[in-house]
C-alpha positions as CSV (number, residue, x, y, z in Angstrom):
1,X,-48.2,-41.7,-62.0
2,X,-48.1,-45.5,-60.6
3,X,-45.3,-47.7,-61.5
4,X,-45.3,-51.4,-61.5
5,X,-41.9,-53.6,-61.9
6,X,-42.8,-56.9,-63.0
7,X,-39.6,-58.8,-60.9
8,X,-39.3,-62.7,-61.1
9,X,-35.1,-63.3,-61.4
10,X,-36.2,-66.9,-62.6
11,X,-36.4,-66.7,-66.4
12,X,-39.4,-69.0,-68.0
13,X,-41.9,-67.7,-65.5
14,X,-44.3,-65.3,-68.1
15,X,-43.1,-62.3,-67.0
16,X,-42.3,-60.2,-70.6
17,X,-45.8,-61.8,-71.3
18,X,-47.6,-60.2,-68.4
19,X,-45.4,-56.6,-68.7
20,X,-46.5,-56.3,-72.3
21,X,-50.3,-57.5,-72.1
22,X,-50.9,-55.7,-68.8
23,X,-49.9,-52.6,-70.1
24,X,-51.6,-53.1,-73.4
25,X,-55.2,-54.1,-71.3
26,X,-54.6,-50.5,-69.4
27,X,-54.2,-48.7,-72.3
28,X,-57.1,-50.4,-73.8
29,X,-58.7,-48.4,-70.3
30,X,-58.0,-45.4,-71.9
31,X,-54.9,-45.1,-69.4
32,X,-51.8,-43.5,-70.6
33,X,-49.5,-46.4,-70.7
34,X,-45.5,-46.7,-70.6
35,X,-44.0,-50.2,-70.7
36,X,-40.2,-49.8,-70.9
37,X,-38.2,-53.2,-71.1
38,X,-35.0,-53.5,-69.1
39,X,-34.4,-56.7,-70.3
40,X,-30.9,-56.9,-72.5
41,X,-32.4,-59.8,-74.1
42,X,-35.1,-57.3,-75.7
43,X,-38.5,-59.7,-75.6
44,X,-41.1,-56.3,-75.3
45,X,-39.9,-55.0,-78.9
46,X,-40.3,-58.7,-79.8
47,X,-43.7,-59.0,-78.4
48,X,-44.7,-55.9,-80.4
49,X,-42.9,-56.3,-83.4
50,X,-40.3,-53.8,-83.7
51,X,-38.0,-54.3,-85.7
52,X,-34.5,-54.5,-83.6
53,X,-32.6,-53.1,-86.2
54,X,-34.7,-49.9,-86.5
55,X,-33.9,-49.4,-82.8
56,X,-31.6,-46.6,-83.0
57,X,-31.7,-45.7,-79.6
58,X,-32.8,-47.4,-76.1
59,X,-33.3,-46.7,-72.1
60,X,-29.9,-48.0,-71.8
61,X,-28.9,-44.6,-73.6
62,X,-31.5,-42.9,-71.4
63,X,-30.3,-44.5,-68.0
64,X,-25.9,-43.6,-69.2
65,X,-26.9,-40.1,-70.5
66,X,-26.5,-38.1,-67.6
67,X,-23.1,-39.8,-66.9
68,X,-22.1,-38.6,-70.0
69,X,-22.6,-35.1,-69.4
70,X,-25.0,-35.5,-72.2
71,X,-28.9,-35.7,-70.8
72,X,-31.2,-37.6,-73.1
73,X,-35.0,-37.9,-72.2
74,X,-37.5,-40.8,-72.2
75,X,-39.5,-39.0,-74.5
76,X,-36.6,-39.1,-77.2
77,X,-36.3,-43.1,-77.9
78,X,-40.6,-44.0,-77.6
79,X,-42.4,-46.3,-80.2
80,X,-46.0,-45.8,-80.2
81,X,-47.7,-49.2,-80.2
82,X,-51.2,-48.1,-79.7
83,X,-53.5,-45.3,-78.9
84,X,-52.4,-44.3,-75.0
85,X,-49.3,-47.3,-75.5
86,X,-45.5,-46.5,-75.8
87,X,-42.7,-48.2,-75.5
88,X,-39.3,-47.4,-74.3
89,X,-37.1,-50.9,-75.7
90,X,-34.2,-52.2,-74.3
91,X,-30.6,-53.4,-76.2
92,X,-28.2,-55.8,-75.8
93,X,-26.2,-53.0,-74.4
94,X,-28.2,-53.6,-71.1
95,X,-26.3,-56.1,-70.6
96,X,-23.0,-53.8,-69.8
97,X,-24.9,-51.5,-67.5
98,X,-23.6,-52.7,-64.3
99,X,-19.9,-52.4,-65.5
100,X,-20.6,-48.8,-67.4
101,X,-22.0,-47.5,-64.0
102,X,-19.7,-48.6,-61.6
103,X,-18.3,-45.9,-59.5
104,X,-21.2,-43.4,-61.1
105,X,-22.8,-41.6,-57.8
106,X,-26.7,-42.5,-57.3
107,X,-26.5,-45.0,-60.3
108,X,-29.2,-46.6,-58.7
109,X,-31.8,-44.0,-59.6
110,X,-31.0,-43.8,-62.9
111,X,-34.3,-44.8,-63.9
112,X,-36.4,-43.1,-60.9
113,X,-34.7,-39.5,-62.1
114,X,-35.7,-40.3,-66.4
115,X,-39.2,-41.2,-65.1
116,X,-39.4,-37.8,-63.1
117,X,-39.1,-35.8,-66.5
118,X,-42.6,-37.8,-67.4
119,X,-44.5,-37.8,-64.3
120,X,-47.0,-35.9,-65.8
121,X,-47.2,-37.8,-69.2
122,X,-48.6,-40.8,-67.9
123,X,-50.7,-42.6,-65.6
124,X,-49.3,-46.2,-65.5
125,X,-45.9,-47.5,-66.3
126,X,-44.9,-51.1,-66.6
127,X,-41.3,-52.1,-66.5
128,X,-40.2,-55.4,-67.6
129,X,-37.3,-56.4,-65.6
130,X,-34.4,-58.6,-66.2
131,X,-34.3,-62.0,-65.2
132,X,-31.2,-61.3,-62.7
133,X,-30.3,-59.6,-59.6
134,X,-28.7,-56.6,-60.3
135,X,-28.2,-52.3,-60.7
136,X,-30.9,-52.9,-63.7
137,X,-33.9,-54.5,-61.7
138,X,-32.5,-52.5,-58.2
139,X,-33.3,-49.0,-60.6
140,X,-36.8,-50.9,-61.2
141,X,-37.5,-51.4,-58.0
142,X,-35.9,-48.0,-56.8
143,X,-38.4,-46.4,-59.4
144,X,-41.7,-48.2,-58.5
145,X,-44.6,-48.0,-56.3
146,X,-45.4,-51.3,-57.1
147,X,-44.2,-55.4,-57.7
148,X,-45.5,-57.3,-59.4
149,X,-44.0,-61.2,-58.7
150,X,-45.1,-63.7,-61.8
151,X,-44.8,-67.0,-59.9
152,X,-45.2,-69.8,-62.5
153,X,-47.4,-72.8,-60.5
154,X,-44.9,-75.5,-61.9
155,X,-42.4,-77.2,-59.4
156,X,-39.3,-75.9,-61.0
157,X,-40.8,-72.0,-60.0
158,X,-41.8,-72.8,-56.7
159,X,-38.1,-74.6,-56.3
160,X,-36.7,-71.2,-56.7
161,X,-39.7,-69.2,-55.0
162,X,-37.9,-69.0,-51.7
163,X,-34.8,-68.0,-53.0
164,X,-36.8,-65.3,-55.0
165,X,-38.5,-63.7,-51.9
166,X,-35.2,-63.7,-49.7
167,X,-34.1,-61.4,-52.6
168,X,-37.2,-59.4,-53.2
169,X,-37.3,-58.8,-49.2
170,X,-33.3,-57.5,-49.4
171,X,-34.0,-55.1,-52.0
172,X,-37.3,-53.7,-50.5
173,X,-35.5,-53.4,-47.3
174,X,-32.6,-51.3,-49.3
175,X,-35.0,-49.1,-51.4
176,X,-36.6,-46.2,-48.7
177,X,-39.9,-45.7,-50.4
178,X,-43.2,-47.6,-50.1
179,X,-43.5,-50.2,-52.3
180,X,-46.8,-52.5,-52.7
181,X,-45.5,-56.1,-53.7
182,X,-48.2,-58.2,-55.0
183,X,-47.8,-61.7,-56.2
184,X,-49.7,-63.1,-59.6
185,X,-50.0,-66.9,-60.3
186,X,-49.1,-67.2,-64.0
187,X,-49.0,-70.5,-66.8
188,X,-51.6,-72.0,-64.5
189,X,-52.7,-75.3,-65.3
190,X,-55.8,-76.8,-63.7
191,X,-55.4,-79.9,-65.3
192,X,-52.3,-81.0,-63.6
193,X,-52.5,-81.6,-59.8
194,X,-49.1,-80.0,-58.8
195,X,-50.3,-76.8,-60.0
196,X,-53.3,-77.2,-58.3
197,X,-51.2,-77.9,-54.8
198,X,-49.3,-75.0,-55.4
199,X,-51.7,-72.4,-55.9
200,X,-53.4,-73.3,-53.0
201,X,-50.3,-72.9,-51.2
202,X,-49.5,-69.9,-52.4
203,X,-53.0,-68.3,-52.0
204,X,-53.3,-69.9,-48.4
205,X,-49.7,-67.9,-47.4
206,X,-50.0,-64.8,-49.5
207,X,-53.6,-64.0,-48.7
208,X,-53.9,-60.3,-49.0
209,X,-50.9,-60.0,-51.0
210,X,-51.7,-61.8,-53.8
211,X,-54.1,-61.3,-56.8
212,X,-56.9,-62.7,-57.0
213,X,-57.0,-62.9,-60.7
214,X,-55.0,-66.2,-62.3
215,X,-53.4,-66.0,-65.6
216,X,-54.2,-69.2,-67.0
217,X,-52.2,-71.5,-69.4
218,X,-53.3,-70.3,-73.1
219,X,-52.2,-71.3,-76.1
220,X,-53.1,-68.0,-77.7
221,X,-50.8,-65.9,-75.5
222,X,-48.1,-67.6,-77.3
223,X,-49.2,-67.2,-80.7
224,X,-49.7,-63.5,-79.9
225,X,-46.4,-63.1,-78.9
226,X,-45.1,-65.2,-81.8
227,X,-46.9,-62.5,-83.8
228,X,-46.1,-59.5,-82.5
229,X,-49.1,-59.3,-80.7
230,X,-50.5,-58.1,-77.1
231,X,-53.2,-60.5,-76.8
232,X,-55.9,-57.8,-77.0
233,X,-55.1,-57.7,-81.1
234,X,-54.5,-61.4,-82.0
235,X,-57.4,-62.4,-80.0
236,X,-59.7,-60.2,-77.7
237,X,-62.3,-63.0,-77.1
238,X,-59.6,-65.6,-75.8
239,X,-59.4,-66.7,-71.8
240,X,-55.9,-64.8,-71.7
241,X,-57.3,-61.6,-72.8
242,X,-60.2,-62.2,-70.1
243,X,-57.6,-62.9,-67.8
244,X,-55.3,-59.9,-68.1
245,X,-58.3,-57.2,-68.5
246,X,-59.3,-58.9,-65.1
247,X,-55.8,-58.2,-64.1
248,X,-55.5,-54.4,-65.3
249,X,-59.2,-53.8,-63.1
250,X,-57.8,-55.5,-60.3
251,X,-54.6,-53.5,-60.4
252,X,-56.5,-50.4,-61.2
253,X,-59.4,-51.1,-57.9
254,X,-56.3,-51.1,-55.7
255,X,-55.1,-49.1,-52.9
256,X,-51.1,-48.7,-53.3
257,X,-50.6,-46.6,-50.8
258,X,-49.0,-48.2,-47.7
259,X,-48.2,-46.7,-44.0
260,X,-44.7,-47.0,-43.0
261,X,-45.6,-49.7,-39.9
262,X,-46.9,-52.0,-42.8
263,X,-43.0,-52.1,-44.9
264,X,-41.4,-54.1,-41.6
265,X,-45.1,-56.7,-41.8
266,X,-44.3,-57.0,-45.4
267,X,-40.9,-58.1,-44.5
268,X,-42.0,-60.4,-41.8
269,X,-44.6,-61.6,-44.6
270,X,-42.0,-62.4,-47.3
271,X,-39.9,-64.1,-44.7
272,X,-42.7,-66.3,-43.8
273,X,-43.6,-67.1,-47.2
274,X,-40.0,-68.1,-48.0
275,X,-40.1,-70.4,-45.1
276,X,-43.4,-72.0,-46.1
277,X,-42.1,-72.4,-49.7
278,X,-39.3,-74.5,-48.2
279,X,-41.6,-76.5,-46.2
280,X,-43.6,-77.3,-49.1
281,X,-41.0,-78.7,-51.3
282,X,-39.5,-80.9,-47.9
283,X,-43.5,-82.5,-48.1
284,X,-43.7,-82.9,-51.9
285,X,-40.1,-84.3,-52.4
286,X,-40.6,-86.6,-48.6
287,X,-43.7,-88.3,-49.9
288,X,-42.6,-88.9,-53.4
289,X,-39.4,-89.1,-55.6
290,X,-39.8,-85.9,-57.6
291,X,-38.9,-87.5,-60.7
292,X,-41.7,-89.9,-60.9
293,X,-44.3,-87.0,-59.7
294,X,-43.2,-85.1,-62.9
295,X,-43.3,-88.6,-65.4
296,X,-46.6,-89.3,-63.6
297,X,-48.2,-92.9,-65.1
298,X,-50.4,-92.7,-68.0
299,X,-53.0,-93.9,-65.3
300,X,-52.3,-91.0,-62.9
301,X,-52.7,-88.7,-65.8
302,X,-56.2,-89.9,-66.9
303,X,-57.3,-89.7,-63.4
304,X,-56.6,-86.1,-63.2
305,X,-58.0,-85.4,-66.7
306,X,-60.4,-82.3,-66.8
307,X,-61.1,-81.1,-70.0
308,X,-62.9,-82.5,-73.2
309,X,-61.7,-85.6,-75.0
310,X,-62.4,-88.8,-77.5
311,X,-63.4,-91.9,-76.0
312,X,-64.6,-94.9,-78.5
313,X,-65.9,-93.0,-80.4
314,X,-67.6,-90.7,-78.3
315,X,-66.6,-87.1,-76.9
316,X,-66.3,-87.2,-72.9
317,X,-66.9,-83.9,-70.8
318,X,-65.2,-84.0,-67.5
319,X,-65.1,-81.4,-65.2
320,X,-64.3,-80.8,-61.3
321,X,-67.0,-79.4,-59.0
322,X,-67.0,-81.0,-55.0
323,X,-69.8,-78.3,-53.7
324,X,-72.5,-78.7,-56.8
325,X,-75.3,-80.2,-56.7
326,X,-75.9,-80.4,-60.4
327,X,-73.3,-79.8,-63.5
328,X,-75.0,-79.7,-67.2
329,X,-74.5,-78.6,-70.1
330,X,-76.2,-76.9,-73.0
331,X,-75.0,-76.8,-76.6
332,X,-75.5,-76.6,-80.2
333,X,-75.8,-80.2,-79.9
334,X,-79.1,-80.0,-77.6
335,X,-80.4,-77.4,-78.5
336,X,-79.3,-75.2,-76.0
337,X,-81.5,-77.3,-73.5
338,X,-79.2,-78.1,-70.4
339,X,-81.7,-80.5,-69.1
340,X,-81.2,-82.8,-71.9
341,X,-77.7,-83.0,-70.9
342,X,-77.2,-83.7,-67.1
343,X,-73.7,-84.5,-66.1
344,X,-72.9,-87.5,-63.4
345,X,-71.3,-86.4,-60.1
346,X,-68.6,-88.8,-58.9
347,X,-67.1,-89.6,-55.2
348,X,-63.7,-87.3,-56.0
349,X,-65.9,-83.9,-56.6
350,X,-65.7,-85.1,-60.6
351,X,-68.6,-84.7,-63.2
352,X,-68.8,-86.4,-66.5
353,X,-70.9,-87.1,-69.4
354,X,-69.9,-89.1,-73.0
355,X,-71.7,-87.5,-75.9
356,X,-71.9,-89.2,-79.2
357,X,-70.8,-86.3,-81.7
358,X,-70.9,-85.9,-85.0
359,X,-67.5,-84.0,-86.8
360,X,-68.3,-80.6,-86.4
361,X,-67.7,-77.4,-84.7
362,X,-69.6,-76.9,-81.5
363,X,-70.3,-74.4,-78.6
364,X,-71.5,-75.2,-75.6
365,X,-71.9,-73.9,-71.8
366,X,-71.7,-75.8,-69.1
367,X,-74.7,-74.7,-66.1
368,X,-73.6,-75.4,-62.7
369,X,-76.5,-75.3,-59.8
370,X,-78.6,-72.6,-62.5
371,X,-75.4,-70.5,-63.8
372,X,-74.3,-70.8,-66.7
373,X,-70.4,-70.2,-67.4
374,X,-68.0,-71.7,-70.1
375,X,-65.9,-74.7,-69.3
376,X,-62.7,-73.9,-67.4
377,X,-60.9,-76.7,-68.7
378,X,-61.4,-75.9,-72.0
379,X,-59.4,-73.1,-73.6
380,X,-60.9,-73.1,-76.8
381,X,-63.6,-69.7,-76.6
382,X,-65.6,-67.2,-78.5
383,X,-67.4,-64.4,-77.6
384,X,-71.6,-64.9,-77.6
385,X,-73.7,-61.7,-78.4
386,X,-74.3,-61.3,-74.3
387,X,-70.9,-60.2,-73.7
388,X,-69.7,-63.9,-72.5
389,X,-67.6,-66.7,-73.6
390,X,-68.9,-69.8,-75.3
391,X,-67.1,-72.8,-75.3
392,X,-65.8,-74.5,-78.2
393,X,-65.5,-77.9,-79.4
394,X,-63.8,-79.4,-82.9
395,X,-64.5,-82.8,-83.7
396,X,-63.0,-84.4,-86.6
């Protein structure tokens, strides 16, 4: 059984989203799935719609029940979401576990010993973790064989990243087992430019220990979880489904297991990182006054639009390639004939065409040097009968 904590002690950054859609996506793998939620604040029943008030039990009864003299099993409090999904939800009363534990011997395994009863129940389990440093997300950690660190590419998230990774690096240093820690760039934005500069900071210092996969900025993740949703129900052909399945393979193709000489490198790595994130912010905030980099001119943000938009009257496609040779796209509006539709390749890496649409619904692809893909900086997708995504395009 592998277990993944999802840690980031910055609230805001994704991470109930990526708990309960990256356990959903491995279930969906035919993967016996367990996402327990050891968030007080409860956002996994939420996300799943069940009803709080028909939560008669939770793990907080599971991780006090030995205490009590009175053992209650894992198995006992479950919701089935889904074929090969259940849940274990959390309650407010989370939020007194520290004080309820104090002075219990090996409180700090509360979790490791429940999970022990299930071992052979289930392949994967996802814990989401609450947004604090404490006996709650040190019994995560102390359970898993894997972290998973949702690092939001905004300013405000890398502001707090160092911090983050000092704490991370004390707690893996304080649990004895092997842990993999692997970090995931979440709410990415393309569009923007500081999101942009972070990620390639982050995947220039994380290398190896970081996923490759990006979970991008998507509208629809939040309507799912407005819903009730994992994001394979409310909308299996959207990017954020794409991304997470990508997420669950990647997670899935990995090798976990990790020799004892490579826990002190992963220290040393941490520590570096934490340095770098430091020397990053000294840059950004040395070169600019932060608070006009973040109210950036409505100039500087049509210079770093990528995306679809109206222009007198027109529809303009702009997209970022440096390394292409030719960008074009093909479309219900053409036909589907790319080569009546060449884009024009700016100095800055930048391609862009203005199409005179009618209103109407429209898919398109763009073709970049002979492949054809959908448009990054458009969200807006649909499945196509070859198992790919089509872009799509409303004009009123």
């Amino acid at each position: 059984m592998r277990t993944i904590a999802v840690v980031n002690q910055k609230g805001g950054c994704g991470k109930s989203t990526v708990s309960i859609n990256l356990a959903s996506c491995l279930a969906s793998r035919g993967l016996r799935t367990l996402l327990i939620d050891m968030d007080p604040q409860s956002h996994c029943a939420v996300g799943l719609a069940v009803p709080e008030e028909q939560i008669e039990l939770s793990i907080y009864d599971v991780l006090v029940s030995n205490s009590r003299g009175e053992p209650l099993r894992i198995s006992e409090i479950l919701w089935k979401i889904t074929e090969n999904f259940e849940l274990a939800p959390a309650s407010i009363d989370l939020a007194a576990f520290d004080q309820q534990m104090s002075g219990i011997a090996d409180r700090e395994n509360s979790l490791k010993t429940a999970l022990a009863e299930v071992e052979r129940e289930y392949d994967y389990v996802v814990i989401d973790c609450a947004p604090s440093v404490g006996l709650l997300t040190f019994n995560a950690i102390r359970a898993a064989t894997d972290v998973i660190v949702p690092v939001e590419t905004g300013y405000f998230s890398l502001h707090g990243l160092s911090k983050q990774l000092a704490t991370l690096s004390v707690l893996c240093n304080q649990c004895s087992q092997e842990i993999n820690v692997m970090v995931l760039a979440s709410m990415y934005d393309i569009r923007t430019k500081m999101g942009r500069e972070i990620l390639c900071e982050l995947r220039k210092h994380f290398s190896d220990k970081m996923f490759t996969t990006i979970i991008n900025f998507n509208t629809k993740l939040k309507e799912a979880a407005s819903l009730g949703q994992p994001i394979s129900e409310y909308d299996p052909s959207s990017k954020g489904h794409k991304d997470f399945l990508s997420l669950a393979e990647e997670l899935i193709g990995t090798d976990t297991h990790i020799h004892a000489e490579q826990v002190s490198l992963l220290q040393d790595k941490l520590e570096a990182i934490s340095v770098s994130a430091e020397e990053l912010l000294a840059t950004i905030e040395s070169t600019d006054n932060i608070e006009e980099r973040v109210a950036q001119t409505i100039d500087e943000k049509l210079a770093d639009f990528y995306g679809i938009r109206q222009v007198d009257g027109a529809i303009e496609f702009v997209t970022l390639y440096p390394r292409a040779e030719s960008v074009k796209i093909a479309g219900d509006f053409n036909n589907w004939q790319p080569v009546e539709t060449e884009m024009e390749k700016s100095v800055d890496g930048k391609w862009q065409v203005k199409l005179p649409l009618a209103a109407g619904r429209y898919r398109y692809r763009l073709v970049v040097d002979g492949q054809w893909q959908h448009d990054p900086y458009n969200e807006n997708t649909e499945m196509n009968p070859f198992g790919e995504y089509n872009s799509v395009l409303e004009v009123s």
